[in-house]
Phi, psi and omega in degrees: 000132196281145197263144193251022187280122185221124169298140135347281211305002201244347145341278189312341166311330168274005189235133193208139186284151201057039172275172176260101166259124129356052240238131189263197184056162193255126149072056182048030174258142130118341144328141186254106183291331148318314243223299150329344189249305165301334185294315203262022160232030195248338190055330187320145174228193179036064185246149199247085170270163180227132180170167182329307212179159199251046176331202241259176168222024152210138196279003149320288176207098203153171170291141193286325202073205167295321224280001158287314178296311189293300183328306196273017171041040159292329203238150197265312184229141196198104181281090225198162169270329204226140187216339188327328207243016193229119188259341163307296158278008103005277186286326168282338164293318174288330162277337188099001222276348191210116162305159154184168224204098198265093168216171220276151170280024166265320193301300196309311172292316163293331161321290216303324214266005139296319179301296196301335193235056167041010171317157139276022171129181232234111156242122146224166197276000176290121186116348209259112181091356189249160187295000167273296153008299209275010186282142194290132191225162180216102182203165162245163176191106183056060170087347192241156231223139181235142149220041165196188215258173208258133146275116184254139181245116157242153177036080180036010189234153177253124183229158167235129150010106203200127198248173216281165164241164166208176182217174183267345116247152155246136195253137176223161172234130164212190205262352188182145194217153153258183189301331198242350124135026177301108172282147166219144158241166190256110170041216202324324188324317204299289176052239175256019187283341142339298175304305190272024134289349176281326213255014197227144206281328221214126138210135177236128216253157122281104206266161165262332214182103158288107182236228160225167226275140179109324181296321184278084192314155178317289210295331182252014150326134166277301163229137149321144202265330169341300174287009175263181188213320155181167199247111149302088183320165167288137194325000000 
């Protein structure tokens, strides 16, 4: 078996400015801070991230997360549920300096796990009538050219359209792997990263703890290692 063990310094190598990357965990618990540090002395810029939430810009208080890449104006579009907590992107959303793309977080987890399982997309009634309705799309579907997102009535209820996401990559943290990368996370860590192991072209984990295939019972696998691609050791 080709071993999926990848040095920090061989990152940089999957990265090109203006990919779509993935980012897993909540308020920066299950972000891979290592992987984040690399992506930004990686110098790639104008990057499209995906993830829960922007946790902090400031590691007073809390994990930075992605909101490392937003400080250093890494990131161009940033498809996310939650900015509350991040007052950078606050302001560059506010400034114009960064897109971004508000939308509820379970709708963001069903995207990703439409991307990942080849769906075309998503119907729910969240958002329907509300200023997420009205967000601007430049998109087709059977030909026909949308430019906000399409309402569907079924049986009398109105849903909205929520079209799958994938990325060229994903970054995850989790608390233990074996050598072929079969996962476990700890509580929040898990969050959606199950899911952007599905939907990303690339994916590559950070670990607390490496053991070997066979250590890990069946039964508390998270993610499966199929989907892994490589592993960051622990420092």
């Amino acid at each position: 078996m080709k071993s999926k063990r990848l040095e920090i310094e061989q990152v940089a190598s999957f990265l090109r400015d203006g990919m779509v990357i993935m980012y897993g965990g909540f308020m920066g618990n299950g972000t891979p801070a290592r992987l984040m540090q690399a992506i930004l002395d990686s110098g790639v810029k104008d990057l499209t991230m995906i993830g829960d939430d922007t946790a902090f810009c400031d590691t007073t208080k809390g994990p930075e997360g992605v909101g490392l890449l937003i400080r250093n104006k890494r990131v161009k579009k940033l498809i996310t549920g939650h900015i509350g907590l991040n007052k950078e992107a606050q302001r560059q959303m506010l400034a114009g300096e960064m897109e971004i793309e508000l939308s509820p977080i379970g709708t963001i987890a069903e995207r990703i796990r439409a991307g990942g399982s080849g769906l075309g997309g998503v119907l729910t009634p969240t958002g329907v009538g509300t200023s997420v309705s009205e967000d601007k799309m430049d998109i087709t579907i059977n030909g026909q050219k949308f430019d906000k997102k399409q309402t569907v009535n079924i049986n009398g209820r109105d849903y909205l359209l929520e079209l799958p996401l994938t990325a060229d990559l994903a970054v995850l943290e989790a608390i233990k792997a074996d050598t072929f990368g079969n996962l476990v996370y700890y509580r929040s860590m898990r969050n959606h990263n199950p899911l952007m192991a599905l939907a990303a072209k690339t994916v590559i984990v950070e670990v607390h703890e490496v053991v070997e295939v066979g250590s890990i019972d069946p039964d508390h696998v998270m993610t499966p290692g199929v989907l892994i691609d490589h592993i960051v050791y622990p420092a």
